[in-house]
C-alpha positions in Angstrom: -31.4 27.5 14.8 -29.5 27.0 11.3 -27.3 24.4 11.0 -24.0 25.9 9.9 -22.9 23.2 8.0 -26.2 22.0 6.2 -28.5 24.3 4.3 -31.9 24.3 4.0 -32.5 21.7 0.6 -34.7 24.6 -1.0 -32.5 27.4 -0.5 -31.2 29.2 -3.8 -29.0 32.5 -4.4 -27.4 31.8 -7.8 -24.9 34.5 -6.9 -24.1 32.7 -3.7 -21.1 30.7 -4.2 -19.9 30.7 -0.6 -20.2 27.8 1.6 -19.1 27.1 5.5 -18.2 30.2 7.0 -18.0 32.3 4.1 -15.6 29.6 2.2 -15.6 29.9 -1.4 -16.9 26.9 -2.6 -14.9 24.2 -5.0 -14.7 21.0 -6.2 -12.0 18.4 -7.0 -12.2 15.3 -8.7 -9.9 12.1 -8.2 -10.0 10.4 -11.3 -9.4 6.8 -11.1 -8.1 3.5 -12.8 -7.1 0.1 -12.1 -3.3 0.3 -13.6 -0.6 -2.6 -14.3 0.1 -2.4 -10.6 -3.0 -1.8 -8.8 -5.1 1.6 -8.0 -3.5 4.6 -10.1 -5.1 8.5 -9.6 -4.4 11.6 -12.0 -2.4 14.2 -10.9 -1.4 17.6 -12.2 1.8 19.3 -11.3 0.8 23.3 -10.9 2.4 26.0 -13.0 4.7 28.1 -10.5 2.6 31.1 -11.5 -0.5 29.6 -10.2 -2.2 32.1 -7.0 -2.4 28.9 -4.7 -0.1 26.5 -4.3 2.6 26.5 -7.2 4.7 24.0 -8.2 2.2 21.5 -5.7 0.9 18.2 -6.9 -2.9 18.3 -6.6 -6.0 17.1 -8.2 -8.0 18.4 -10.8 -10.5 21.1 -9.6 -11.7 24.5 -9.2 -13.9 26.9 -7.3 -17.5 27.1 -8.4 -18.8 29.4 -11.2 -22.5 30.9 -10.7 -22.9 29.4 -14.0 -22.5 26.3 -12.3 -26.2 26.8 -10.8 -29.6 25.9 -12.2 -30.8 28.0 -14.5 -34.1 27.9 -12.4 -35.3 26.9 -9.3 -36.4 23.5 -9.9 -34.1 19.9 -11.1 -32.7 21.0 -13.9 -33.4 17.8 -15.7 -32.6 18.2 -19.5 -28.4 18.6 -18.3 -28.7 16.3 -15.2 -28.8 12.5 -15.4 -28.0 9.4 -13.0 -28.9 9.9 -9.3 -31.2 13.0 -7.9 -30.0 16.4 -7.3 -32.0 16.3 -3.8 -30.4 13.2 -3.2 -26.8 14.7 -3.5 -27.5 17.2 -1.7 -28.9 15.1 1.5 -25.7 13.3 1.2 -23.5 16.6 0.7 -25.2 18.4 3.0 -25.9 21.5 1.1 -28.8 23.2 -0.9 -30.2 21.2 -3.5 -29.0 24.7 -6.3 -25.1 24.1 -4.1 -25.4 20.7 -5.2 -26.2 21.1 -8.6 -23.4 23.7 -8.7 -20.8 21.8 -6.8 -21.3 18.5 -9.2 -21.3 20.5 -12.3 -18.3 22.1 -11.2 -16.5 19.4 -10.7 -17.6 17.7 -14.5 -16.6 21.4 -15.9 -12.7 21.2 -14.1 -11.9 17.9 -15.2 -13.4 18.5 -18.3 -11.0 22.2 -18.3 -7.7 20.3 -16.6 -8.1 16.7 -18.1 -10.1 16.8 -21.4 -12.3 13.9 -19.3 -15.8 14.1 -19.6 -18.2 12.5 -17.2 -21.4 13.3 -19.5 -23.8 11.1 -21.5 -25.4 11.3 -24.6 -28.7 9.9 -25.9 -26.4 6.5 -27.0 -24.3 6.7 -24.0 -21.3 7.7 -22.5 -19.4 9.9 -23.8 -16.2 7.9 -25.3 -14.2 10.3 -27.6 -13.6 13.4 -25.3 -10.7 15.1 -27.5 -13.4 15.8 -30.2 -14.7 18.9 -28.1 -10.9 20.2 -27.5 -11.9 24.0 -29.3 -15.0 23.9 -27.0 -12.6 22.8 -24.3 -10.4 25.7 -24.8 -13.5 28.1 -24.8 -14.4 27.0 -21.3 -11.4 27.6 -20.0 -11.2 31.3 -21.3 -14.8 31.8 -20.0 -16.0 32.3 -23.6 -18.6 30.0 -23.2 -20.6 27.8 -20.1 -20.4 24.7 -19.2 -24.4 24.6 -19.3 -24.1 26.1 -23.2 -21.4 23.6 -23.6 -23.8 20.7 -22.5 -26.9 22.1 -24.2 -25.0 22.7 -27.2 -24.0 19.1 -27.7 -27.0 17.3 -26.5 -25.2 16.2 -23.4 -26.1 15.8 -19.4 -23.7 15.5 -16.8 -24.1 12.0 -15.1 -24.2 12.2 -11.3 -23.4 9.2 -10.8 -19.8 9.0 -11.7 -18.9 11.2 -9.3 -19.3 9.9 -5.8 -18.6 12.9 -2.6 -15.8 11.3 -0.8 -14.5 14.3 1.6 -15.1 17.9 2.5 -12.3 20.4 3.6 -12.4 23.9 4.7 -8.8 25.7 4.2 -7.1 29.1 3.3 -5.5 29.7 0.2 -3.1 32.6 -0.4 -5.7 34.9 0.4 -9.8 32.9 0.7 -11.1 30.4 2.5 -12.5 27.4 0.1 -14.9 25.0 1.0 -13.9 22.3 -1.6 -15.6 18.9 -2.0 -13.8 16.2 -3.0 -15.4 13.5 -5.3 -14.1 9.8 -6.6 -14.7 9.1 -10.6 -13.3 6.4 -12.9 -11.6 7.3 -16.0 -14.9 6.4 -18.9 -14.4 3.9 -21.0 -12.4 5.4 -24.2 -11.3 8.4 -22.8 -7.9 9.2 -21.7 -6.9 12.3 -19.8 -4.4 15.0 -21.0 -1.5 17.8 -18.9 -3.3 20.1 -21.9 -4.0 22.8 -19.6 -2.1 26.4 -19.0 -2.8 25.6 -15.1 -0.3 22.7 -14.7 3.2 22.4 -15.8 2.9 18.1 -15.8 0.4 15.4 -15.2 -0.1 11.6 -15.4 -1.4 8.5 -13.4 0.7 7.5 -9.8 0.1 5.2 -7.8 -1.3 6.8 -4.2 1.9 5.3 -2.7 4.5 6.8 -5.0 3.1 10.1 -4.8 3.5 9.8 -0.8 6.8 8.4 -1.2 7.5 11.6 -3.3 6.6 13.6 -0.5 8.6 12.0 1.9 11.6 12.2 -0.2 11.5 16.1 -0.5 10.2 15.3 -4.7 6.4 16.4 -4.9 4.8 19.2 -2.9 1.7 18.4 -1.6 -1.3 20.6 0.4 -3.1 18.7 3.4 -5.7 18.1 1.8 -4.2 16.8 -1.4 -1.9 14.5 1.3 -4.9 13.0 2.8 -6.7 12.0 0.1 -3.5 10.2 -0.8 -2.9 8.9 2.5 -6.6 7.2 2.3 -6.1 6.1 -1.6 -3.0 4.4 -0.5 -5.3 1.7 1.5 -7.0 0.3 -1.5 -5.6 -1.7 -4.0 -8.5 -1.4 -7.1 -11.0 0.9 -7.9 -13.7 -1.3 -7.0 -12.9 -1.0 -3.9 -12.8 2.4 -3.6 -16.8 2.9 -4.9 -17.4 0.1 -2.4 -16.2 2.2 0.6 -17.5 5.9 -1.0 -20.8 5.5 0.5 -19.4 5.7 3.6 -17.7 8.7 3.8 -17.5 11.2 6.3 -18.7 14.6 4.6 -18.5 16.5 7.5 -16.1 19.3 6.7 -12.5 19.3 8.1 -11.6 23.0 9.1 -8.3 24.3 8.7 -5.0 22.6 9.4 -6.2 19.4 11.7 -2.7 18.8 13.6 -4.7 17.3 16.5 -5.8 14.5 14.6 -4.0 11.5 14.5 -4.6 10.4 11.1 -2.4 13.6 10.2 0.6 13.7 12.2 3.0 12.3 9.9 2.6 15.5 7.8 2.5 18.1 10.8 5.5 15.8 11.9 7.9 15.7 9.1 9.4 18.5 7.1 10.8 16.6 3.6 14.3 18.4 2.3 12.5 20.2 -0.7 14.7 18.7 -3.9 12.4 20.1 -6.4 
């Protein structure tokens, strides 16, 4: 019998973007820093003309484009660096092609909402990020793909700066995503931008002050969005956040969880909207 939630590793369908139960699948990225204060994460505020989820605070991320898939069915090596795509996808529990898609996916959003790359070069890391902006701007109307953005440039998306950290299967306005969510730190020389038509403000919080925002009726947030904040909160550096990514729990959450205890308090409370 299949397993519903993992794939076979060498299953591919380019044109197959769905994952659990027909869920579109996405990927979000919580870009990271140690700030004056401790742990900060990036946040965009959502245009109120957005589909899903206007005017909400959320994370940078996006649902997966089949040109987010391997152009064949093997590693696609020349655009792929840092840890194995069969590896990710043992630890993601998906198709080695899903993988593939789901990583580059999340390196093509933040790259769309942020202007941060996670991508090396032949001398490195990638540390000047603002020098691609027209290329930038070519993603984000479709013009070009992120794989002809890479190739073009001489660049590979580096796996390992983005660590899977939780799955969660929800409804939009009208689909069902499957969206990964995976931890990154901000590289060295690059800083992020709001430079995006899909959010109407961004910047670095603290975990904490975006939940204390919540309470207080200030920032709109998705269940999803909340518990990655809620768990954020807990640490105090990024260090300690990579420690702990290893062991998270990938198996998907499905719909709105009010039966768990580690959600109540939003179930529970209903902030006075002051937006």
């Amino acid at each position: 019998m299949t397993n519903p939630i993992h794939d076979r590793l060498d299953a591919i369908d380019a044109s197959d973007t769905t994952g659990f139960n027909g869920g579109r699948l996405a990927a979000t990225v919580l870009l990271l820093r140690d700030g004056a204060d401790g742990l900060e994460v990036w946040v965009q505020e959502r245009v109120h003309t957005m589909h899903n989820y206007p005017g909400h605070s959320v994370f940078p991320g996006g649902g997966v484009d089949p040109r987010d898939f391997p152009p064949r069915s093997w590693d696609s090596g020349e655009l792929w660096a840092g840890k194995s795509v069969v590896a990710m996808a043992r630890r993601m529990g998906v198709t080695k092609y899903k993988a593939h898609a789901l990583v580059f996916a999340a390196a093509r959003e933040l790259f769309e909402e942020a202007g941060t790359l996670f991508a090396i070069r032949e001398d490195g890391i990638v540390s000047n990020a603002r020098r691609y902006h027209k290329e930038r701007k070519l993603l984000e109307n479709h013009t070009i793909s992120f794989t002809e953005f890479l190739s073009n440039n001489g660049m590979r998306v580096d796996a390992d700066m983005l660590l899977p950290w939780a799955r969660w299967v929800g409804k939009g306005k009208s689909h069902w995503f499957d969206t990964f969510f995976f931890v990154g730190v901000l590289p060295s020389g690059q800083e992020p931008d709001g430079d995006t038509d899909e959010a109407d403000d961004a910047g670095w919080f603290s975990p904490q002050l975006i939940l204390d925002g919540w309470r207080a009726g200030l920032v709109r947030l998705v269940i999803p969005t909340w518990a990655q904040m809620q768990r954020l909160s807990k640490y105090s550096s990024v260090q300690e956040v990579l420690a702990d990514a290893s062991y998270s729990d990938l198996r998907p959450v499905i719909g709105d969880p009010r039966e768990d205890s580690r959600y109540r308090e939003f179930f529970s409370t209903t902030p006075l909207d002051r937006i």
